[in-house]
C-alpha positions in Angstrom: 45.1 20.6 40.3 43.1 17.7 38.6 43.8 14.2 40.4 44.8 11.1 38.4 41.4 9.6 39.2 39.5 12.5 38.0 41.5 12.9 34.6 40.6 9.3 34.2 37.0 9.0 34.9 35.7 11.1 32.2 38.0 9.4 29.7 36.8 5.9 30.7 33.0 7.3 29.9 34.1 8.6 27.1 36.0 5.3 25.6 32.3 3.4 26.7 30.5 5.6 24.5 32.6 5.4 21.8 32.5 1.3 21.8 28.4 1.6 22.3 28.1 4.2 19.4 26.8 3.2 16.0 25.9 -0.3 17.5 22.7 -2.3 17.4 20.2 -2.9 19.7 21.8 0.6 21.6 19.1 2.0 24.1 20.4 5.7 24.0 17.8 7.1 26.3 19.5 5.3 29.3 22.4 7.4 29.0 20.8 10.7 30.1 22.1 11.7 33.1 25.3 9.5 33.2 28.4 11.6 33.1 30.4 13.0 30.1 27.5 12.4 27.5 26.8 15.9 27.0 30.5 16.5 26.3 31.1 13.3 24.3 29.8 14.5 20.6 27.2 16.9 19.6 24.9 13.9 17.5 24.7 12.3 20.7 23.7 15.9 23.2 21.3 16.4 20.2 19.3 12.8 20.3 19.6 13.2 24.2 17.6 15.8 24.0 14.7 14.6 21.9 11.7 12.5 22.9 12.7 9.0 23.4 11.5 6.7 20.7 9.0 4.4 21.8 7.4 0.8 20.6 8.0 0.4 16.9 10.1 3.8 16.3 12.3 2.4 18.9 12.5 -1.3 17.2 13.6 0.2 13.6 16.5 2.9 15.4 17.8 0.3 17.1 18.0 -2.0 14.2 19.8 0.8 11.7 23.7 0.0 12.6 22.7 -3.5 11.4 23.2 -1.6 7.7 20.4 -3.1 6.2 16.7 -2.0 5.6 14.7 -4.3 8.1 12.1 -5.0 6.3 13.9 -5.9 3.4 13.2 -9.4 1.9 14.5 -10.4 -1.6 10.7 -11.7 -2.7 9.5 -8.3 -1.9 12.0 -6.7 -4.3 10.2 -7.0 -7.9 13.1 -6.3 -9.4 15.1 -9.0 -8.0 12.4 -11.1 -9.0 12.5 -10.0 -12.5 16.3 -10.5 -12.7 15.8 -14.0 -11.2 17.6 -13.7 -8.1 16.7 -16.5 -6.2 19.2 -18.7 -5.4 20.0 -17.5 -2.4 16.6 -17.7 -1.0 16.7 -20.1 2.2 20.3 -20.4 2.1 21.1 -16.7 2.8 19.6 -15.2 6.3 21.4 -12.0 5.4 18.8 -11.7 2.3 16.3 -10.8 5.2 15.9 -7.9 7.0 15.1 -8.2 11.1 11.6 -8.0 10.9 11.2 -9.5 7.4 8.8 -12.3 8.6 6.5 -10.0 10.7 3.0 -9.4 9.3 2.9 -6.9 6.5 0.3 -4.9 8.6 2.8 -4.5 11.3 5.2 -3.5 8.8 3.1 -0.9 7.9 2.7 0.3 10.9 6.2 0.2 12.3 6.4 2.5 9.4 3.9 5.1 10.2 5.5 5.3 14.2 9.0 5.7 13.0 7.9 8.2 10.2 6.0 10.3 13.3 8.8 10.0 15.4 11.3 11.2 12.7 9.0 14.0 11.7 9.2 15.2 15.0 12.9 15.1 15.7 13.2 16.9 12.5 11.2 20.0 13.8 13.0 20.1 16.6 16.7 19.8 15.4 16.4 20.2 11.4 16.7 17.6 8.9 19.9 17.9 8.3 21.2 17.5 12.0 18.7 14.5 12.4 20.9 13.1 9.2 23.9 13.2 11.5 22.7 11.9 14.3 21.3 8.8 12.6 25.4 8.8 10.9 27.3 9.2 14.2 25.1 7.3 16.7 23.5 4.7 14.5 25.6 3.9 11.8 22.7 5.1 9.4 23.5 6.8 5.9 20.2 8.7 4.0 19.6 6.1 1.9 18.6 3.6 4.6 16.5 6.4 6.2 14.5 6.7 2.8 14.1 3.1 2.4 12.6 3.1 5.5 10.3 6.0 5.3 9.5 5.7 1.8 9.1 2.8 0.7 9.3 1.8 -3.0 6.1 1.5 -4.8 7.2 -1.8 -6.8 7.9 -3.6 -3.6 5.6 -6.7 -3.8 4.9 -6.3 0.2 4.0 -2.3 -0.8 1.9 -3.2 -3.3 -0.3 -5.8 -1.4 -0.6 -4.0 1.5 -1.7 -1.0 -0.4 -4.1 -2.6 -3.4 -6.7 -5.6 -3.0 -6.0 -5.7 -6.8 -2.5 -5.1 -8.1 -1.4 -5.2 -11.7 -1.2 -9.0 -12.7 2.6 -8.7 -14.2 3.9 -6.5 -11.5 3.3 -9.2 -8.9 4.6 -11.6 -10.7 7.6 -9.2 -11.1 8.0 -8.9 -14.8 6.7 -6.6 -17.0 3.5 -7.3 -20.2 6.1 -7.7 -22.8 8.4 -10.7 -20.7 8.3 -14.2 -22.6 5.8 -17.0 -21.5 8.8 -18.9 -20.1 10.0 -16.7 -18.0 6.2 -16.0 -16.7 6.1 -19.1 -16.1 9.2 -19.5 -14.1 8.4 -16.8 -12.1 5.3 -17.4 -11.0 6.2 -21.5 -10.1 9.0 -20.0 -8.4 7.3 -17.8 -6.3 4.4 -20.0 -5.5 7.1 -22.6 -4.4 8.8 -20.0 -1.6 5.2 -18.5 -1.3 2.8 -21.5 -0.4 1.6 -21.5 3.1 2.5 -25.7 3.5 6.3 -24.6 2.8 6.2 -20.9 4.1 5.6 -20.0 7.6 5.6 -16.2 6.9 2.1 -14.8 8.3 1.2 -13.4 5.2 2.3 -16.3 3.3 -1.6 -17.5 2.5 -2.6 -14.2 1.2 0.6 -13.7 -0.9 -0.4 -17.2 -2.7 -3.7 -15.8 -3.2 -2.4 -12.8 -4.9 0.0 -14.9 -6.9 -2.6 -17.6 -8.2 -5.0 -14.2 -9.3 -1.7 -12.8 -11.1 -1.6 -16.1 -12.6 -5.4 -16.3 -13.9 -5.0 -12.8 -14.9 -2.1 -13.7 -17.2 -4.5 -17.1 -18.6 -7.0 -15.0 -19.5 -4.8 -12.4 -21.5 -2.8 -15.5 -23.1 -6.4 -16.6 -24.5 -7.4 -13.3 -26.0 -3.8 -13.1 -27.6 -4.5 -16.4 -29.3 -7.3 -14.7 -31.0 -7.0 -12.8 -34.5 -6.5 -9.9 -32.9 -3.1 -9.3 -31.9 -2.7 -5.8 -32.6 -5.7 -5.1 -30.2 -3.6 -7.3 -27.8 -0.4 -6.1 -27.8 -2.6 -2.2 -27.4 -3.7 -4.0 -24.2 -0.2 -5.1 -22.9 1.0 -1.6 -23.2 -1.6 0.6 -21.6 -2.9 -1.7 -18.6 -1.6 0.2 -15.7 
């Protein structure tokens, strides 16, 4: 017959697990080999039993039951930008995701671990019991996940990162048909938050640069517009990629 003691001990594992599930900065991996955690829940035997994550892979699953995507920033989100969401820029810390400020580089490659180390958990278990575990242990819907893996295209940080030359409008988050004012707006807006004597971000110089070429870009259409030949122009607008 069980003693008190030994009905209690697995139940006080059990209630620790349950209070450290689903929470950030959660180092799973150290709870191999302590008792009950192969009986608590299958999500948690399964992720037990894959390779730890390491580095950056590590970072971003430990940063999921946070609920937010962590390299989210509202600047990088064009179509924020283009709605004119920026009041609560600078006001609002919840606007940025954890590793918002880090170098867009590092970004990218915090990206690329976490992408290996999810591909690999996903031949190993299945996609849809990887989904499960990143529910039940981290607090993680599929949504986030994707956001995380893939990236939208029309992310201003995407877009940099990726081409040494993006479309003009699309980094000023607008699209060739918006009015002058709100051009305008945008770009003195962004070039405000962006510029590197008010913006600490480590990317903050090149994002300028990028702006300021949007800008020029948009100068030099406005000119050709001015000339008599405005159906030509408004042919340009529309089939610039």
């Amino acid at each position: 017959m069980a003693t008190p003691i030994a009905c209690t001990v697995p139940q006080v594992w059990r209630s620790i697990y349950r209070q450290s599930l689903a929470k950030p900065d959660v180092n799973y991996w150290q709870w191999r080999g302590m008792p009950e955690n192969e009986q608590f829940c299958r999500e948690l035997r399964e992720l037990l039993r894959l390779n730890p994550a390491r580095g950056y892979a590590k970072e971003i699953l430990e940063s999921l039951a946070l609920g937010q995507d962590p390299f989210y920033h509202l600047y990088w989100d064009l179509k924020a930008i283009a709605n004119g969401n920026f009041n609560t820029i600078g006001t609002n810390k919840l606007a940025e995701g954890r590793f918002a400020r880090r170098d867009l580089r590092t970004h990218q490659q915090m990206r690329r671990d976490f992408r290996q180390w999810h591909l690999q958990a996903c031949e190993q278990l299945g996609k849809e019991r990887v989904k499960a575990v990143y529910r039940v242990c981290y607090g993680a819907d599929w949504s986030l996940i994707a956001q995380i893996l893939y990236p939208s295209p029309r992310s201003l940080a995407v877009m940099i990162i990726e081409s040494a030359n993006p479309v003009w409008w699309r980094v000023l988050g607008i699209t060739p048909f918006t009015t002058t004012s709100r051009i305008e707006n945008n770009y003195k807006t962004l070039l405000c938050y962006w510029h590197p004597d008010r913006n600490s971000h480590p990317n903050a110089t090149e994002i300028t640069a990028h702006l300021n070429r949007a800008y020029d870009c948009y100068q030099g259409f406005q000119e050709m517009s001015s000339q008599d030949n405005a159906p030509l122009w408004t042919k340009i607008r529309r089939w610039i990629p």
